[in-house]
N, C-alpha and C positions, 0 to 999 in steps of 0.2 A: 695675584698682584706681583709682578717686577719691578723689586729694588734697586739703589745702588746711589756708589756717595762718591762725588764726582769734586777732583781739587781744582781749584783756577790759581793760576800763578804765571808770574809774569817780573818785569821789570816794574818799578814805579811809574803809576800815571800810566801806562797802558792801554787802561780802560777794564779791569777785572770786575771792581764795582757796580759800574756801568752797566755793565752784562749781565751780571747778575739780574740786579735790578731789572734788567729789558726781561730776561728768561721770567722773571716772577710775574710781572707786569706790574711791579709794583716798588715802592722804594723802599727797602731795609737798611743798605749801604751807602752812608755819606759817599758822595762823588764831589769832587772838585778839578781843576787844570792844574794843581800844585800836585808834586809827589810826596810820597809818604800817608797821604793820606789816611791807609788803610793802617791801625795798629794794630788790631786783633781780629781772630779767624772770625768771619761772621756767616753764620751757615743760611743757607736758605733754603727752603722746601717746595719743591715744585710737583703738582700731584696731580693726574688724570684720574679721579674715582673708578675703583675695580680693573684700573689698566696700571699704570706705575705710578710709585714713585720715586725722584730721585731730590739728594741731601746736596745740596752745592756748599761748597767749605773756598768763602772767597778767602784769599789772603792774602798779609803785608808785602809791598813790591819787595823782591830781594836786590839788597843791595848793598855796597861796602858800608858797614856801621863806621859809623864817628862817633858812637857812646855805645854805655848799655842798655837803651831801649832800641837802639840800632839794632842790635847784636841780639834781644828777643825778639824783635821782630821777623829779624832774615832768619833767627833758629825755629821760630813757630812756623815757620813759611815752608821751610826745606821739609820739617817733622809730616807736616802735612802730607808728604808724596808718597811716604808709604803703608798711608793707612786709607788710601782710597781706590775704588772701582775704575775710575780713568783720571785720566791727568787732561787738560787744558792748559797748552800753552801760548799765550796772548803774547806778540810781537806785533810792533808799527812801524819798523822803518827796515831797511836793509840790515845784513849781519856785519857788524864790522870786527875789524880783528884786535888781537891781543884777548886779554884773561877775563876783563871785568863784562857787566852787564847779560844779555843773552849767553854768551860763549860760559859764563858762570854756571848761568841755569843747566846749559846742555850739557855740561859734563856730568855733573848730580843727574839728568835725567838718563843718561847713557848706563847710570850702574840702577836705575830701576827695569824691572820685567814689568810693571804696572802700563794695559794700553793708553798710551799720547794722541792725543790728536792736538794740532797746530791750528791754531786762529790768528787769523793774519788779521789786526780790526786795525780801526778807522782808516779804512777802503774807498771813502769819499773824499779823503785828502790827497793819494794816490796817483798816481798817473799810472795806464793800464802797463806802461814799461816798467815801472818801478815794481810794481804788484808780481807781473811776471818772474820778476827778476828774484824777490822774496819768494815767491812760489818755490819755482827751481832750485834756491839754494838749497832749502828745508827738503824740499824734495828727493834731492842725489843723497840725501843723509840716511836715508830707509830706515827711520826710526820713529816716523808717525802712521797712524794705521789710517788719517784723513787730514787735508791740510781745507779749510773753510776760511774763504773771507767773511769779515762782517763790520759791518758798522753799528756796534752796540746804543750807540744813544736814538738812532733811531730804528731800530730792531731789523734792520736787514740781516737778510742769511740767517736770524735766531733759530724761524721752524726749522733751517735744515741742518741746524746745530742738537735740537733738541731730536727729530727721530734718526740723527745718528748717534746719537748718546743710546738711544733705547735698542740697540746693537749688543749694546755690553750691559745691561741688567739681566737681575737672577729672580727665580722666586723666591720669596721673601716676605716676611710679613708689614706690615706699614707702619713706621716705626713713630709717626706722626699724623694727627688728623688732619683731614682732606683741607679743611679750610684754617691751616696753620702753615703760615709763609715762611717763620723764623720762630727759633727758641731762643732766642735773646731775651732776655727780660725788658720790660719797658723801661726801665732805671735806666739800661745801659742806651736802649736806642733815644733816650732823650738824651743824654748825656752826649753822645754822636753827635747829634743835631746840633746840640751849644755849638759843640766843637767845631763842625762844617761851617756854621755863619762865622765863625771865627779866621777860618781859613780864608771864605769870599771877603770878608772886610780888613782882613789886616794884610800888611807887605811882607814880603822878605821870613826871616831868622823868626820872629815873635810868636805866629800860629805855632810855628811845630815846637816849639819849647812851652806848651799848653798841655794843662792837664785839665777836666770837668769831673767833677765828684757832685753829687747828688747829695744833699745831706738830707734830705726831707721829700717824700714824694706822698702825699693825701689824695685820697679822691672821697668826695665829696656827693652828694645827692648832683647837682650839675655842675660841680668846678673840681678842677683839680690843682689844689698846690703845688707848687711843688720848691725848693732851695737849694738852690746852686751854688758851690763853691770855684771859682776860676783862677785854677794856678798857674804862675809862669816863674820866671827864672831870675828876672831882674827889676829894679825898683824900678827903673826907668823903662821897662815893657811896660808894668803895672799902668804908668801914664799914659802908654800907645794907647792902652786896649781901653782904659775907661775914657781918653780923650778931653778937647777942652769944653770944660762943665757937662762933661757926665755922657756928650752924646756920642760917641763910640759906644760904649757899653749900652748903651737906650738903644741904639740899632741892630746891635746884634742881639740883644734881648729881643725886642719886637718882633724882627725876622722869627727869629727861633722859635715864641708863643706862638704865631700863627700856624708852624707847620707842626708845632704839638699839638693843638685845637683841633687840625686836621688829623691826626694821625689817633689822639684819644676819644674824639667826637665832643669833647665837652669844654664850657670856657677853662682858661688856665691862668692861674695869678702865678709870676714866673717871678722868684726873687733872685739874684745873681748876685757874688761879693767876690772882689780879684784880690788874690793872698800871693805872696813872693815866698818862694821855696827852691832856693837859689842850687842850681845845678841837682835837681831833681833824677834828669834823666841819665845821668850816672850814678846812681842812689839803687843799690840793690833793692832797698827798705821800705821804698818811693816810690816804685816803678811797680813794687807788688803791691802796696796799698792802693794804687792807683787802678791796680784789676787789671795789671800787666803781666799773668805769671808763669813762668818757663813751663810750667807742667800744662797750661793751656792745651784743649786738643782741637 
């Protein structure tokens, strides 16, 4: 068996999640068109029986913090690069100049010796000069070992993303069973789910000042409880998210049972309740209770 545990990092909204997801063929990783999406590492497992496997460690887009879950996010992100077998680095648009964005990531990746390879994704929105043009720049850099387009949502380029990953695996023993996608606990990937219907249905500032806590998760002979706590920041989000007489909150609940139902096999009585826990996300306190914590790997 060849192992090996492979980081994906990127800018926000990139598409890291995405990919992942495609690489699994399956969905672990809330995906959304809003950035930040991602707040903690979420690993996933991809395994050919008696051939490889390899550990994908998706993570938060790096990007300049405006708080402190900002600031664990980009620090869990960068922590990531040097505790894995290859690096993936996901860009969509040209490099442009100054400090922030890409030109951030490349200098952090210039002081690692961990092999890069460069994924140029959503390649379908592209024009072949533009794509060119990305190729080439990354290219004169000599500091990827393969530059791959791809269009992660619908899985173009992934097979020839995955047997050049299996370039850089060692032998190794299998450090997870063959038919285990993800070591997330079910807690947390319900908890995501709240979150993502939360991000499709609400505007603007509101979703990303949201936190999901699970306070009760039962399973049952065929049902599964489960109670949800939904924080946000201000009294007047609190009314965005439940809406007028209740139906915001009824649609993002609904959304979210069905794709638990699918994801547990079994019906789901889903209770939800939105609590105000004002400037949370500068909350050292808050941000750990929330299963946000800098020691994260």
């Amino acid at each position: 068996m060849k192992t090996g545990f492979i980081g994906i990092v990127g800018r926000p909204n990139v598409g890291k999640s995405s990919l992942m997801n495609s690489i699994l063929g399956e969905k672990i990783a809330i995906a959304t068109n809003k950035p930040q999406t991602t707040r903690n590492t979420i690993r996933g497992i991809y395994t050919e029986p008696e051939q490889c496997q390899m550990v994908f460690i998706d993570t938060p887009g790096i990007h300049k913090p405006k708080n402190k879950l900002g600031s664990y996010m980009t620090e869990i992100a960068l922590s990531s690069l040097g505790e894995v077998d290859v690096i993936l680095f996901l860009v969509d648009s040209p490099l442009r100049e100054g400090i922030g964005g890409d030109n951030f990531i490349l200098e952090k990746l210039k002081k690692i010796d961990t092999p890069k390879i460069l994924i140029i994704n959503k390649i379908d929105k592209m024009e072949p000069e533009v794509f060119e043009q990305v190729y080439k720049c990354y290219e004169d850099m000599n500091m990827f070992e393969a530059i791959i387009g791809t269009n992660a949502l619908e899985s173009k380029n992934v097979d020839v993303l995955i047997n050049k990953l299996k370039e850089y695996l060692e032998e190794g023993p299998q450090f997870f069973p063959e038919d285990m996608v993800t070591d997330n606990p079910m807690r947390f990937l319900v908890s995501e789910i709240i979150r993502e219907k939360m991000l499709l249905y609400l505007d603007e500032e509101v979703p990303h000042g949201v936190a999901v806590e699970i306070e009760s998760y039962e399973e049952l002979n065929n049902l599964t409880r489960i109670s949800a706590v939904i924080y946000c920041e201000r009294q007047s989000h609190k009314a965005i998210i439940i809406g007028k007489g209740g139906k915001k909150i009824k649609g993002i609940g609904k959304s979210a049972r069905e794709e638990i139902e699918a994801l547990v096999g079994t019906k789901v009585y889903l209770e939800t309740f939105v609590k105000v826990k004002e400037g949370w996300r500068d909350s050292v306190v808050a941000i750990s209770n929330f299963g946000y914590r800098a020691d994260e790997k």
